[in-house]
CHARMM-style PDB file with segment names, atoms N, HN, CA, C and O in Angstrom:
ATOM      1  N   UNK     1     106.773  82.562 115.477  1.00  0.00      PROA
ATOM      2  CA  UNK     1     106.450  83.366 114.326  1.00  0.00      PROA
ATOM      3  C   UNK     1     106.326  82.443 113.121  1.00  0.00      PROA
ATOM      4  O   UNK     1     107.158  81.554 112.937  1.00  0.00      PROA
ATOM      5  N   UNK     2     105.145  82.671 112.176  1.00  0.00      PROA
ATOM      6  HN  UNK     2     104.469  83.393 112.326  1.00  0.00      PROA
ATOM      7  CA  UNK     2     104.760  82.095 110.846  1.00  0.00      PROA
ATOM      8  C   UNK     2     105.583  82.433 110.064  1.00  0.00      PROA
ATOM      9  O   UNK     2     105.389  83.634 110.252  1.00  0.00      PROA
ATOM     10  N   UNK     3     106.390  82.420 109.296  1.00  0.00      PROA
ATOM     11  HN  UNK     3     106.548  81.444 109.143  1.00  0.00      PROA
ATOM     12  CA  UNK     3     106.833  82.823 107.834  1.00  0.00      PROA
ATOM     13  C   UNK     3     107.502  81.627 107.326  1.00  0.00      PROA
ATOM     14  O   UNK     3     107.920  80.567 107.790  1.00  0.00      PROA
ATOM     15  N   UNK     4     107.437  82.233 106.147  1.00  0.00      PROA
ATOM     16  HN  UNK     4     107.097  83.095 105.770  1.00  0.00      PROA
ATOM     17  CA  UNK     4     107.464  80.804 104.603  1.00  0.00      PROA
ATOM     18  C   UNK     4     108.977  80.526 104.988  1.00  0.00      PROA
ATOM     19  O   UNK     4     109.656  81.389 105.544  1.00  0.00      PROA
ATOM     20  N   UNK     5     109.324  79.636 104.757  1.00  0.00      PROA
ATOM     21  HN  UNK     5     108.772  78.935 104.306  1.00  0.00      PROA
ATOM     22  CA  UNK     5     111.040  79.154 104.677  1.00  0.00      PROA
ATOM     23  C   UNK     5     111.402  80.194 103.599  1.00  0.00      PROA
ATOM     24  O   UNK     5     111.959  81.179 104.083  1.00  0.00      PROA
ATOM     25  N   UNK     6     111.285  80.221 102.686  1.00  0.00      PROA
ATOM     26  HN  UNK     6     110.833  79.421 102.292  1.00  0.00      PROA
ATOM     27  CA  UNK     6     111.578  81.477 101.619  1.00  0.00      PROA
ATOM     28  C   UNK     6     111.607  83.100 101.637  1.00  0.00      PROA
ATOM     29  O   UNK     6     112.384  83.805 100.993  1.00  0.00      PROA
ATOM     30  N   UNK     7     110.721  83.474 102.400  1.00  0.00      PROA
ATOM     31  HN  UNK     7     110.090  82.902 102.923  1.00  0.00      PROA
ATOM     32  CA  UNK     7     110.738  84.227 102.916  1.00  0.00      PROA
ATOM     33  C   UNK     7     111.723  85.039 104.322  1.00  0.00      PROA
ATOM     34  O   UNK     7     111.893  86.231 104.576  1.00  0.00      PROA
ATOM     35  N   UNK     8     112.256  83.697 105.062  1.00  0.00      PROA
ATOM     36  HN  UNK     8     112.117  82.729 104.855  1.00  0.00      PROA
ATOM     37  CA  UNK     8     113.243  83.878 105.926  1.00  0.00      PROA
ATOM     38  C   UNK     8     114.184  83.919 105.280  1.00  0.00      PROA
ATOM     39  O   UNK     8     115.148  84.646 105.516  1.00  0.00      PROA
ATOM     40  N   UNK     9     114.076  83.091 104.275  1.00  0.00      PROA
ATOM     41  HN  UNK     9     113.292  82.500 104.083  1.00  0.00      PROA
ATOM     42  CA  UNK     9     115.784  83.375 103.553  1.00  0.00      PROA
ATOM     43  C   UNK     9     116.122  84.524 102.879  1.00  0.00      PROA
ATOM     44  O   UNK     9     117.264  84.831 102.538  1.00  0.00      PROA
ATOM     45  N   UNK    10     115.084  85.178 102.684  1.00  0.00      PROA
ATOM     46  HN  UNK    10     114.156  84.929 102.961  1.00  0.00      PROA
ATOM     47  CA  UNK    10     115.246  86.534 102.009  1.00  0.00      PROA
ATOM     48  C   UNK    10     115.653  88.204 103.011  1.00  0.00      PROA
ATOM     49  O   UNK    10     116.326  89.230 102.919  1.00  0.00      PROA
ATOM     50  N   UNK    11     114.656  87.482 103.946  1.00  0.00      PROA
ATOM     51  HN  UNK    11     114.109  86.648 104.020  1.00  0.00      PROA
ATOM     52  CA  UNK    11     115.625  88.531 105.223  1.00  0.00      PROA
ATOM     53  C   UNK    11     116.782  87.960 105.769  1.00  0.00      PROA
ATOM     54  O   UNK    11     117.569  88.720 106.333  1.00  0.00      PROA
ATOM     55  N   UNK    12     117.103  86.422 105.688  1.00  0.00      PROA
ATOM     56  HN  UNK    12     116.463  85.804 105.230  1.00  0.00      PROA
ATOM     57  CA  UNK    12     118.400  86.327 106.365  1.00  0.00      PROA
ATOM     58  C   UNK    12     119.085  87.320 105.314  1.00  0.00      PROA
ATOM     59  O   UNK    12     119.505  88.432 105.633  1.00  0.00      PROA
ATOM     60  N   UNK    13     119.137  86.895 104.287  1.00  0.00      PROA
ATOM     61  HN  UNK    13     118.796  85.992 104.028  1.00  0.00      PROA
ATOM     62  CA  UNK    13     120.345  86.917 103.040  1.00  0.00      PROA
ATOM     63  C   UNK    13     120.526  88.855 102.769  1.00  0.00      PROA
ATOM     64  O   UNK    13     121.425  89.515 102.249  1.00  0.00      PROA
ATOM     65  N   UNK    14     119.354  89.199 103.337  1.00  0.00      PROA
ATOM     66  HN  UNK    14     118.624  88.662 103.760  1.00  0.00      PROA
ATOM     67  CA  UNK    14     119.768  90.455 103.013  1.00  0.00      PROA
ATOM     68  C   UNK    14     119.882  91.578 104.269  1.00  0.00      PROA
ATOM     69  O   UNK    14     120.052  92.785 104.101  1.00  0.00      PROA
ATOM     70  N   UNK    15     119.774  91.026 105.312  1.00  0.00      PROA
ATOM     71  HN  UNK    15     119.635  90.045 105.449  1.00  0.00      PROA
ATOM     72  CA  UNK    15     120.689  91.012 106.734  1.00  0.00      PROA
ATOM     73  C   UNK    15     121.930  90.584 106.836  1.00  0.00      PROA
ATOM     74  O   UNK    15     122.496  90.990 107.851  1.00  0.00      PROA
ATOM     75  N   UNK    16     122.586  89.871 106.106  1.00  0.00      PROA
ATOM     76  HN  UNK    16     122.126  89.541 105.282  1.00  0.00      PROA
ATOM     77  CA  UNK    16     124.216  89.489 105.820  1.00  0.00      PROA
ATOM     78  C   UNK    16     124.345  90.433 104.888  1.00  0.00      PROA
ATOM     79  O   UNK    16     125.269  91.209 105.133  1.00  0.00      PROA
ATOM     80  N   UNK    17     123.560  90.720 103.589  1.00  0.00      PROA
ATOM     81  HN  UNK    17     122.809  90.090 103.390  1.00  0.00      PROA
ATOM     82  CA  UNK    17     124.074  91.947 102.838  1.00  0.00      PROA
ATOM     83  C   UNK    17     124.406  93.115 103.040  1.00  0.00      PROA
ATOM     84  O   UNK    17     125.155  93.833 102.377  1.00  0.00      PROA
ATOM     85  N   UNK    18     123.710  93.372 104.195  1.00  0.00      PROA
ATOM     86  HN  UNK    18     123.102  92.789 104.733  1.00  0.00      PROA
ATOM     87  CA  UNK    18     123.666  94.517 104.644  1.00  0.00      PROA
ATOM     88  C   UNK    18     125.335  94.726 105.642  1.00  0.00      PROA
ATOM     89  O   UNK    18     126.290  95.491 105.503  1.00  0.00      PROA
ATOM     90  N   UNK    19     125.059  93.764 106.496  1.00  0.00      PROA
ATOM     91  HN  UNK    19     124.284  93.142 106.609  1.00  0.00      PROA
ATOM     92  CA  UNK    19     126.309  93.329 107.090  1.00  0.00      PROA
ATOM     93  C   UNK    19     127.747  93.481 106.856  1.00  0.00      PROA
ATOM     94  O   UNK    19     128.694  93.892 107.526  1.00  0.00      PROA
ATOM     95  N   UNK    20     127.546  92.883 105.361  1.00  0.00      PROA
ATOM     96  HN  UNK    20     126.777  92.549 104.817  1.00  0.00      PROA
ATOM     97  CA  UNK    20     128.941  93.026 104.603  1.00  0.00      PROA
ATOM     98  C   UNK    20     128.846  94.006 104.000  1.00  0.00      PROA
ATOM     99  O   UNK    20     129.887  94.530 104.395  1.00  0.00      PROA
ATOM    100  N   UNK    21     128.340  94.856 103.202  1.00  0.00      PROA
ATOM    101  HN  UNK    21     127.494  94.430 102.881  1.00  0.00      PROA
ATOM    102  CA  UNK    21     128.327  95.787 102.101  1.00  0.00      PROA
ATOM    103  C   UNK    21     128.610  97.147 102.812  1.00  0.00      PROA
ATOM    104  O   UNK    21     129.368  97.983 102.319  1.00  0.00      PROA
ATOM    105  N   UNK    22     127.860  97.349 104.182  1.00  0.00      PROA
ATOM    106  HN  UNK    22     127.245  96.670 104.583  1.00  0.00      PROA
ATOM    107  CA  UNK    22     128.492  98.746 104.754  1.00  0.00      PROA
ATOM    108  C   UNK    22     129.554  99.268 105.329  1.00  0.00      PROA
ATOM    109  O   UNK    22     129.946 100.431 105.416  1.00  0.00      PROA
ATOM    110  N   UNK    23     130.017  98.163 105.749  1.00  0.00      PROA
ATOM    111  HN  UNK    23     129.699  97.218 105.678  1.00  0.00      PROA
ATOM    112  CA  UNK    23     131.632  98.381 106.699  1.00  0.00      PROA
ATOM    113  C   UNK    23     132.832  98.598 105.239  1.00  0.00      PROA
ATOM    114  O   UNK    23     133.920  99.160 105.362  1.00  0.00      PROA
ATOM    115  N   UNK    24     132.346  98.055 104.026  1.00  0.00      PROA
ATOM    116  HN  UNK    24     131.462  97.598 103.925  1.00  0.00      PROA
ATOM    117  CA  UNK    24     133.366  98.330 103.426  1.00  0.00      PROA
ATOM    118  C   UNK    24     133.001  99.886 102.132  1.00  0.00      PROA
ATOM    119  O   UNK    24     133.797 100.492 101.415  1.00  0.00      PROA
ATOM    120  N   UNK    25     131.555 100.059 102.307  1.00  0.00      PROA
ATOM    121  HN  UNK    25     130.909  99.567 102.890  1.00  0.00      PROA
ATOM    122  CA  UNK    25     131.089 101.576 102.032  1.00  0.00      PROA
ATOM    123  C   UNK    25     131.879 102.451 103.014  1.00  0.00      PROA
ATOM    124  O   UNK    25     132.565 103.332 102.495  1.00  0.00      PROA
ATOM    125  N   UNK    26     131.894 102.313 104.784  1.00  0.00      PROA
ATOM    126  HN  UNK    26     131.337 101.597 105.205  1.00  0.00      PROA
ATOM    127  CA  UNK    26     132.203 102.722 105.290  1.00  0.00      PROA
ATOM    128  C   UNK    26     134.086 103.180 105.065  1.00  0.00      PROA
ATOM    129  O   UNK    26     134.544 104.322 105.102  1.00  0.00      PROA
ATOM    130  N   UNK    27     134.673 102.202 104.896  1.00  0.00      PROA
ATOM    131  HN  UNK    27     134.301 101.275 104.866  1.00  0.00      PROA
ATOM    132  CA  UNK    27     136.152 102.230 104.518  1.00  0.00      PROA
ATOM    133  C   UNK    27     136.802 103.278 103.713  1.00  0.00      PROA
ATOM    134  O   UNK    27     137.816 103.924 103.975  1.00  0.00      PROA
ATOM    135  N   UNK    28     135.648 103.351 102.178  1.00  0.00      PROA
ATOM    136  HN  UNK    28     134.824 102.826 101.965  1.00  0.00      PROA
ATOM    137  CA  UNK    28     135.891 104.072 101.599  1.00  0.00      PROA
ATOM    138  C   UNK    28     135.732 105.503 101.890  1.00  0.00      PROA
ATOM    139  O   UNK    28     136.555 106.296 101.435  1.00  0.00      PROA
ATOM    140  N   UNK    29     134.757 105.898 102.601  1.00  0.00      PROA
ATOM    141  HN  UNK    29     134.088 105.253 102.971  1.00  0.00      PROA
ATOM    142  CA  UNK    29     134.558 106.969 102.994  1.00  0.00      PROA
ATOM    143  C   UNK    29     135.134 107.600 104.148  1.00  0.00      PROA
ATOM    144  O   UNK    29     134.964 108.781 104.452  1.00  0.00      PROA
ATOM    145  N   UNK    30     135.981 106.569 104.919  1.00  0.00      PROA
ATOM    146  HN  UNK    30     136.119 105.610 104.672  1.00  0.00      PROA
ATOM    147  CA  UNK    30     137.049 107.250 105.745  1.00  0.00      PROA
ATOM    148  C   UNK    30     138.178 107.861 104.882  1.00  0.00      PROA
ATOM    149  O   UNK    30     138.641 108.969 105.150  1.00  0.00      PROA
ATOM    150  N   UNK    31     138.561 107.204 103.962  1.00  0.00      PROA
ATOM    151  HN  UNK    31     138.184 106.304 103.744  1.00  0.00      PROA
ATOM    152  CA  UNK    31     139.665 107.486 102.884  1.00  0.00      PROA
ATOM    153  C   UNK    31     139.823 108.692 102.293  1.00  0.00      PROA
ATOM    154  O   UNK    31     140.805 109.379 102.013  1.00  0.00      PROA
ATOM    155  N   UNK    32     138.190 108.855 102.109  1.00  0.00      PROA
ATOM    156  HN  UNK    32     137.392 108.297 102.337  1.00  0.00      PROA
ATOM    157  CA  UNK    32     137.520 110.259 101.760  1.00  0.00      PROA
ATOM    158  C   UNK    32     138.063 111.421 101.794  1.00  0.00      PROA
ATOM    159  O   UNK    32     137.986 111.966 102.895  1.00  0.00      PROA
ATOM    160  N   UNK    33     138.799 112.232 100.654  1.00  0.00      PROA
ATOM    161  HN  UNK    33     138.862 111.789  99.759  1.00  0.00      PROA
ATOM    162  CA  UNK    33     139.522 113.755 101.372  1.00  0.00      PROA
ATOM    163  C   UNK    33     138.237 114.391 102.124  1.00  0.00      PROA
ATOM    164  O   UNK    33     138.551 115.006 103.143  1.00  0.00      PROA
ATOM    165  N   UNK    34     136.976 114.368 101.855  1.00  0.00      PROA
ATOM    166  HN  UNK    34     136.721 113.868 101.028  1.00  0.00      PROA
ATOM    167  CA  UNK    34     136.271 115.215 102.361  1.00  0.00      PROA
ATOM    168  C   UNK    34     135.671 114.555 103.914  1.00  0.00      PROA
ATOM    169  O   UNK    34     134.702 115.090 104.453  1.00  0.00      PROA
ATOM    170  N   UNK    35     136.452 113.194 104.622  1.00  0.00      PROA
ATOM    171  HN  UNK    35     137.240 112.760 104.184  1.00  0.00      PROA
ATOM    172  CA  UNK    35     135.912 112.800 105.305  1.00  0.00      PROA
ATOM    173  C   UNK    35     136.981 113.900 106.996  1.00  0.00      PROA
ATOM    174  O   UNK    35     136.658 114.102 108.167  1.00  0.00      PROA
ATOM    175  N   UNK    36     137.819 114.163 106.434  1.00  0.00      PROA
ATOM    176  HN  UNK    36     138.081 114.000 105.483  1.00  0.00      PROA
ATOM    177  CA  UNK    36     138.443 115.365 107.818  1.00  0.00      PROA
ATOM    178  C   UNK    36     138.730 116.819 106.976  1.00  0.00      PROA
ATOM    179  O   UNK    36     138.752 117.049 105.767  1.00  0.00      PROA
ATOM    180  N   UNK    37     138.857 117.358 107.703  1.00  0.00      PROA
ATOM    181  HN  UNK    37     138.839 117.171 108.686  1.00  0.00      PROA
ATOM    182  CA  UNK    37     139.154 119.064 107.589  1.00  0.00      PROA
ATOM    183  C   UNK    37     141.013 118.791 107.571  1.00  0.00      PROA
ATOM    184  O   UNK    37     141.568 117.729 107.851  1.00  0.00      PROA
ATOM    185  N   UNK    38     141.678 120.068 107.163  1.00  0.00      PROA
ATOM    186  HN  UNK    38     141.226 120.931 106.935  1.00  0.00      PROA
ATOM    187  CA  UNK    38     142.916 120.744 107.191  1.00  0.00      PROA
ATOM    188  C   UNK    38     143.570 119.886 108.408  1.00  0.00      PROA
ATOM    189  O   UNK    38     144.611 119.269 108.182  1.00  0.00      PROA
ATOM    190  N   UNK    39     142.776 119.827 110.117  1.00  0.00      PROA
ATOM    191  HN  UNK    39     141.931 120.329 110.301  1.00  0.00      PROA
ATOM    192  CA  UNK    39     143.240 119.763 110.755  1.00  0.00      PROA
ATOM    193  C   UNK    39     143.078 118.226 111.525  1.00  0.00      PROA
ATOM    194  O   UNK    39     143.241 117.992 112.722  1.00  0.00      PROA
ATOM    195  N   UNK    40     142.880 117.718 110.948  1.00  0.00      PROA
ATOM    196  HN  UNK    40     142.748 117.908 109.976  1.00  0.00      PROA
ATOM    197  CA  UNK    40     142.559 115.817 110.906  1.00  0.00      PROA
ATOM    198  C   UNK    40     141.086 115.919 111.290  1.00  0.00      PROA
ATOM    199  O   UNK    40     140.312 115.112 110.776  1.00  0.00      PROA
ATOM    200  N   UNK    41     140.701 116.679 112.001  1.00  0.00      PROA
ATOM    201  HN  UNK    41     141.330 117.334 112.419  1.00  0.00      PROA
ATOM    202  CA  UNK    41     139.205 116.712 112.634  1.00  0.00      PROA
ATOM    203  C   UNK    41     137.877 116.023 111.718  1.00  0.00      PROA
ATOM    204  O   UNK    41     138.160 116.277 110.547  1.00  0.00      PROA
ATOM    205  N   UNK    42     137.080 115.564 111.739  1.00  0.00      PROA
ATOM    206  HN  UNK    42     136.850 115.357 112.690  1.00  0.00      PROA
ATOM    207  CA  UNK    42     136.170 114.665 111.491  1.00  0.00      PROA
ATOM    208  C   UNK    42     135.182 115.267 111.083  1.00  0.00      PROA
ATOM    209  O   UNK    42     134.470 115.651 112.010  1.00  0.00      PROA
ATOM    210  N   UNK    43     134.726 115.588 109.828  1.00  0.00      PROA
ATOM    211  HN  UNK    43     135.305 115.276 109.074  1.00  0.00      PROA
ATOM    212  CA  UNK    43     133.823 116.513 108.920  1.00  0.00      PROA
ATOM    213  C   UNK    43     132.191 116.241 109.326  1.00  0.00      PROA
ATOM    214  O   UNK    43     132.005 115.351 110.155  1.00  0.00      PROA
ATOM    215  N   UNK    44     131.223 116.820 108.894  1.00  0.00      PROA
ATOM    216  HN  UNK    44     131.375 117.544 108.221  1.00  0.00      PROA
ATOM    217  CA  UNK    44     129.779 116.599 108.838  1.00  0.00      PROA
ATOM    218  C   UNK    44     129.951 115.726 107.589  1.00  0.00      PROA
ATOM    219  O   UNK    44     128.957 115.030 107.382  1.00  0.00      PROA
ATOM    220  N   UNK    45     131.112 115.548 106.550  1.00  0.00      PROA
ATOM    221  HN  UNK    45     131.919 116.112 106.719  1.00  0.00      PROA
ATOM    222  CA  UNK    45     130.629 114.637 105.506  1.00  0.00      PROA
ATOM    223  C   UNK    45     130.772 113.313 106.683  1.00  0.00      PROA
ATOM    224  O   UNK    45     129.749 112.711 107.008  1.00  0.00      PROA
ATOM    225  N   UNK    46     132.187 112.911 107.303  1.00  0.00      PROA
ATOM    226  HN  UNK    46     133.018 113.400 107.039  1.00  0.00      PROA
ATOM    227  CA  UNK    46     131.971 111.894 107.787  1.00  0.00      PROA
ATOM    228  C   UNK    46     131.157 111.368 109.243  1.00  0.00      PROA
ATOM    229  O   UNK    46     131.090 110.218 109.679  1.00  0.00      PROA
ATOM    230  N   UNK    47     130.825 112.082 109.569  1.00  0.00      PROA
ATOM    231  HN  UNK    47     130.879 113.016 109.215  1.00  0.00      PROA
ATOM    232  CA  UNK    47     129.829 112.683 110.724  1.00  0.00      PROA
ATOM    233  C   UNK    47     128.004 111.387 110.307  1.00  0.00      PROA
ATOM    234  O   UNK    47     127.326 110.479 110.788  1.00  0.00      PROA
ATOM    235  N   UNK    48     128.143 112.395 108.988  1.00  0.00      PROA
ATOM    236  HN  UNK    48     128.693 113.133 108.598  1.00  0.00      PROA
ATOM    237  CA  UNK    48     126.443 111.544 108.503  1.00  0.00      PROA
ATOM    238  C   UNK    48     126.662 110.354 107.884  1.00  0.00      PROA
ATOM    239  O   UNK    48     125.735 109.548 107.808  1.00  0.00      PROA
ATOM    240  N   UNK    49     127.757 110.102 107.417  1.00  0.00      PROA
ATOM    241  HN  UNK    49     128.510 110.756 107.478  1.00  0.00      PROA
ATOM    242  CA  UNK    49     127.843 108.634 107.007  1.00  0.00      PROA
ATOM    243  C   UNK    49     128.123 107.620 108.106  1.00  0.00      PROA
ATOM    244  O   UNK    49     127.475 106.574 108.101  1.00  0.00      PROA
ATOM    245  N   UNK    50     129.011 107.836 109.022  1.00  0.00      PROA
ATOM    246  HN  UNK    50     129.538 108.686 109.026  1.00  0.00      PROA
ATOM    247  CA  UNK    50     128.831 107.374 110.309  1.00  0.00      PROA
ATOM    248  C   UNK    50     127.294 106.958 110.817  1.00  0.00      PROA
ATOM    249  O   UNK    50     126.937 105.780 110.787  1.00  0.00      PROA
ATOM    250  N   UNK    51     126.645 107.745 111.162  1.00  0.00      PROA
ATOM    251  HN  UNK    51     126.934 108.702 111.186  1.00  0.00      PROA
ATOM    252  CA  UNK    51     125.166 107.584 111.240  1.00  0.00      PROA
ATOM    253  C   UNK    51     124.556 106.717 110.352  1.00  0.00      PROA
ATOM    254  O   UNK    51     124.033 105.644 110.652  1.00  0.00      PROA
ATOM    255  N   UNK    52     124.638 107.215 109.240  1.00  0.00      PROA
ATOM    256  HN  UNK    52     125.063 108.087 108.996  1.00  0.00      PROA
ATOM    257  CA  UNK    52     124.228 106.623 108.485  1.00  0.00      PROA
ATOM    258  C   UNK    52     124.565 104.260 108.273  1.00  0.00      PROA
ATOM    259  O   UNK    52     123.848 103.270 108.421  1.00  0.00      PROA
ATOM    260  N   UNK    53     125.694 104.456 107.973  1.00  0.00      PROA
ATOM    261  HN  UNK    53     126.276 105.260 107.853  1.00  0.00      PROA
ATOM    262  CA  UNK    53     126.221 103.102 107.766  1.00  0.00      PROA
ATOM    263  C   UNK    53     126.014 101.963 109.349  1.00  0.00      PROA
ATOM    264  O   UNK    53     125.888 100.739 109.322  1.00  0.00      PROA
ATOM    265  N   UNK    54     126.044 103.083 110.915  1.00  0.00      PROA
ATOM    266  HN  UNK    54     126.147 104.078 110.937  1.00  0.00      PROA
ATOM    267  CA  UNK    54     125.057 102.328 111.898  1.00  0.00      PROA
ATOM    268  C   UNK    54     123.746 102.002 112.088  1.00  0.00      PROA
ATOM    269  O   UNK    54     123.205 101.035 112.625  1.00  0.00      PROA
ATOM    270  N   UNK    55     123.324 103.009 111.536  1.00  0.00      PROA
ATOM    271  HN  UNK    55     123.764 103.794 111.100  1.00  0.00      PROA
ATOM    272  CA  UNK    55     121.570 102.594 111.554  1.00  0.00      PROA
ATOM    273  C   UNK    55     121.636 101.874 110.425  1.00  0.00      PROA
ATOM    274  O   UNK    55     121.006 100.976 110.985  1.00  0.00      PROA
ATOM    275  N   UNK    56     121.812 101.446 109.377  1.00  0.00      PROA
ATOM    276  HN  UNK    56     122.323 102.175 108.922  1.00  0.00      PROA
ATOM    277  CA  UNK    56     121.897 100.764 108.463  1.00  0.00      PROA
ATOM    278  C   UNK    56     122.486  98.847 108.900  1.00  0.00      PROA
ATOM    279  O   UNK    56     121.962  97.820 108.469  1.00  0.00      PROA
ATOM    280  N   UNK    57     123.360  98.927 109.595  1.00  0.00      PROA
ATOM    281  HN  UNK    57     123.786  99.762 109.946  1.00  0.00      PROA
ATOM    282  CA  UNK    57     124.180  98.283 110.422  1.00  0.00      PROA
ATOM    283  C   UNK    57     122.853  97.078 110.972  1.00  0.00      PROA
ATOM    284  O   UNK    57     122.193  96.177 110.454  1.00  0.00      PROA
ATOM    285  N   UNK    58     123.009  97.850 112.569  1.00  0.00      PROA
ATOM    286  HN  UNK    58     123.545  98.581 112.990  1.00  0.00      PROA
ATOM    287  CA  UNK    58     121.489  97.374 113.204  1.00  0.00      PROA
ATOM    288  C   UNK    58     120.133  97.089 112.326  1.00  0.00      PROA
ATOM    289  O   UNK    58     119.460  96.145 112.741  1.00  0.00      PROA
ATOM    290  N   UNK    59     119.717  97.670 111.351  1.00  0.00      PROA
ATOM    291  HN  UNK    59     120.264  98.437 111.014  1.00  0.00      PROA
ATOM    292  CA  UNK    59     118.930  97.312 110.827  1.00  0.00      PROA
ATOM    293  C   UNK    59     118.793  95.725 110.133  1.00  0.00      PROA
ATOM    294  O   UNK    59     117.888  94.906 110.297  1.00  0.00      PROA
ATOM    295  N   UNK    60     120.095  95.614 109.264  1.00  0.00      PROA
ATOM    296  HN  UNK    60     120.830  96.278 109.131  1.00  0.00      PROA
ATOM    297  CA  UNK    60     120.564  94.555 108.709  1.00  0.00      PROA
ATOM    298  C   UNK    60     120.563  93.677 109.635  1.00  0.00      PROA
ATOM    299  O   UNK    60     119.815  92.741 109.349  1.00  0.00      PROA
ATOM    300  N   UNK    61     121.408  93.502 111.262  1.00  0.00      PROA
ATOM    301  HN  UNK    61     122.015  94.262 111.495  1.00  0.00      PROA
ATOM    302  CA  UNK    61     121.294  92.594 111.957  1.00  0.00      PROA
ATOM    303  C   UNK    61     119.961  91.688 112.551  1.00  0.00      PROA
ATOM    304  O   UNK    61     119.647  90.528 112.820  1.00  0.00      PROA
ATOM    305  N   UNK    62     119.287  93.406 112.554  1.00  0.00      PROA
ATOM    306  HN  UNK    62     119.542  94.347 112.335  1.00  0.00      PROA
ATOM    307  CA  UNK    62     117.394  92.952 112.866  1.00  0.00      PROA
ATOM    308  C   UNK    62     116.930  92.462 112.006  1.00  0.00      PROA
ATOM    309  O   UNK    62     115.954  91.875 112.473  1.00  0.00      PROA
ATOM    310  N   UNK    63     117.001  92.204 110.435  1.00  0.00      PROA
ATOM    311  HN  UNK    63     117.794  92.681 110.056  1.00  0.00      PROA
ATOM    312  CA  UNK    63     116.676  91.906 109.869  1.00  0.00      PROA
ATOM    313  C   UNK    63     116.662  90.725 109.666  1.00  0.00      PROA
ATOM    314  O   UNK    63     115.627  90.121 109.384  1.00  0.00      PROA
ATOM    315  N   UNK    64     118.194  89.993 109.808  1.00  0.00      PROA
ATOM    316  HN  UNK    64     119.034  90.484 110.038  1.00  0.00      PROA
ATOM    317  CA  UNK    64     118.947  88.930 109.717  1.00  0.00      PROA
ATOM    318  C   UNK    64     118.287  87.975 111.029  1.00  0.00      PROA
ATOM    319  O   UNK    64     117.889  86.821 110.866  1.00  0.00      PROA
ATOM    320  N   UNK    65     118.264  88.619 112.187  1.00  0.00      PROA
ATOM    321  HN  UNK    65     118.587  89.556 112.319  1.00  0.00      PROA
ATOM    322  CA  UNK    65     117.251  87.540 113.379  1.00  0.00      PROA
ATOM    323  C   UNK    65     116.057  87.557 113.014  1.00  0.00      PROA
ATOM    324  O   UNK    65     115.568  86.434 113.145  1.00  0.00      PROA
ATOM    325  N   UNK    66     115.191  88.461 112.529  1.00  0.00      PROA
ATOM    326  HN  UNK    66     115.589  89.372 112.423  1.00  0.00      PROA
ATOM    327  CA  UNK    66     113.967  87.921 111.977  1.00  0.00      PROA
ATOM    328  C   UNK    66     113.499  86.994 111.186  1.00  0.00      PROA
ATOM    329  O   UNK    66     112.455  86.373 111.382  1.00  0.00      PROA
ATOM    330  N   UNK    67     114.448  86.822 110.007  1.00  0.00      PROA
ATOM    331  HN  UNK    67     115.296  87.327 109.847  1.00  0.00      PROA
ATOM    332  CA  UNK    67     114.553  85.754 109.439  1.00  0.00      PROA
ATOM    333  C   UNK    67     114.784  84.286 110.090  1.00  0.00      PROA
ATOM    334  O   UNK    67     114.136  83.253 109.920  1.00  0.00      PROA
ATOM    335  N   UNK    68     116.158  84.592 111.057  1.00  0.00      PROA
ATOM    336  HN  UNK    68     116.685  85.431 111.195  1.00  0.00      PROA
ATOM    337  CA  UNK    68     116.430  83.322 111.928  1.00  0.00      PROA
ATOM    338  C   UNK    68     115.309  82.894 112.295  1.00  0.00      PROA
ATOM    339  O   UNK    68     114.803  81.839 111.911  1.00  0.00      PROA
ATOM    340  N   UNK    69     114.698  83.892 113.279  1.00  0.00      PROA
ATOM    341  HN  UNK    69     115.109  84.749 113.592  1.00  0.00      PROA
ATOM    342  CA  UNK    69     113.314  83.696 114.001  1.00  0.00      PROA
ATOM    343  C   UNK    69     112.407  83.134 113.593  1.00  0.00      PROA
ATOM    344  O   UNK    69     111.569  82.580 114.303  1.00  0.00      PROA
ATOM    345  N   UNK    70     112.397  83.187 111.735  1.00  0.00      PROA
ATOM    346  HN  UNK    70     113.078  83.638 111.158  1.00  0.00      PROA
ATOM    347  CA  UNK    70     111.553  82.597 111.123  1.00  0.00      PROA
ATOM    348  C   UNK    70     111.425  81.356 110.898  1.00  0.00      PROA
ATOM    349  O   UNK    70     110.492  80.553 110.887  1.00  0.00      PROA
ATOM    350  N   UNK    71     112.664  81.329 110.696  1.00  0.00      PROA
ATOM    351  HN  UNK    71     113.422  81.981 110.704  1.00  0.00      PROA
ATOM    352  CA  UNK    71     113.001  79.995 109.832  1.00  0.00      PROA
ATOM    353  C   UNK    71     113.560  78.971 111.153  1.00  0.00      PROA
ATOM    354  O   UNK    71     114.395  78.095 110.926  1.00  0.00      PROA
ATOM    355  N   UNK    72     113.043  79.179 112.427  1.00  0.00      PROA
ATOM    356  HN  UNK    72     112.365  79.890 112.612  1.00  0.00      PROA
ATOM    357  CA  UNK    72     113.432  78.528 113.426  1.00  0.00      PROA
ATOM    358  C   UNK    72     112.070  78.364 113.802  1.00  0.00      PROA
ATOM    359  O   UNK    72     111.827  77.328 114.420  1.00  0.00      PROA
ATOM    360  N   UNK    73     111.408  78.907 113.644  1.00  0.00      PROA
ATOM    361  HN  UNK    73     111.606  79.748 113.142  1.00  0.00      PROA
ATOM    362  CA  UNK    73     109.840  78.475 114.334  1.00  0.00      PROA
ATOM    363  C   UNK    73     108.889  79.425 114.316  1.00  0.00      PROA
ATOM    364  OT1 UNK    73     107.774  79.189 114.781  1.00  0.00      PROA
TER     365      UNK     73
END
């Protein structure tokens, strides 16, 4: 794959951002009163952020080898 050295660094760097920035979005939102019900059980609030912060997750990682990919050859 073609891409600019600069350009890889911009998907590495924001494939590590991604990396780091959601697991600790994620943290907070376990903490969340609205992340269980009365009965500890596991809400639709924390239900879609779950979803949410994995596809977000994988994305970042894909992002982050594309760059590698780039900036490797």
């Amino acid at each position: 794959m073609q891409l600019p050295v600069a350009l890889a660094w911009v998907l590495i760097v924001a494939g590590v951002w991604s990396l780091v920035v959601w697991p600790q979005f994620l943290k907070r939102v376990m903490k969340d009163p609205r992340a269980r019900d009365a009965a500890g059980k596991a809400t639709r609030f924390l239900t879609v952020h779950v979803v949410l912060v994995s596809i977000s997750m994988v994305l970042g990682a894909a992002t982050a080898a594309i760059g590698i990919a780039g900036m490797i050859g």
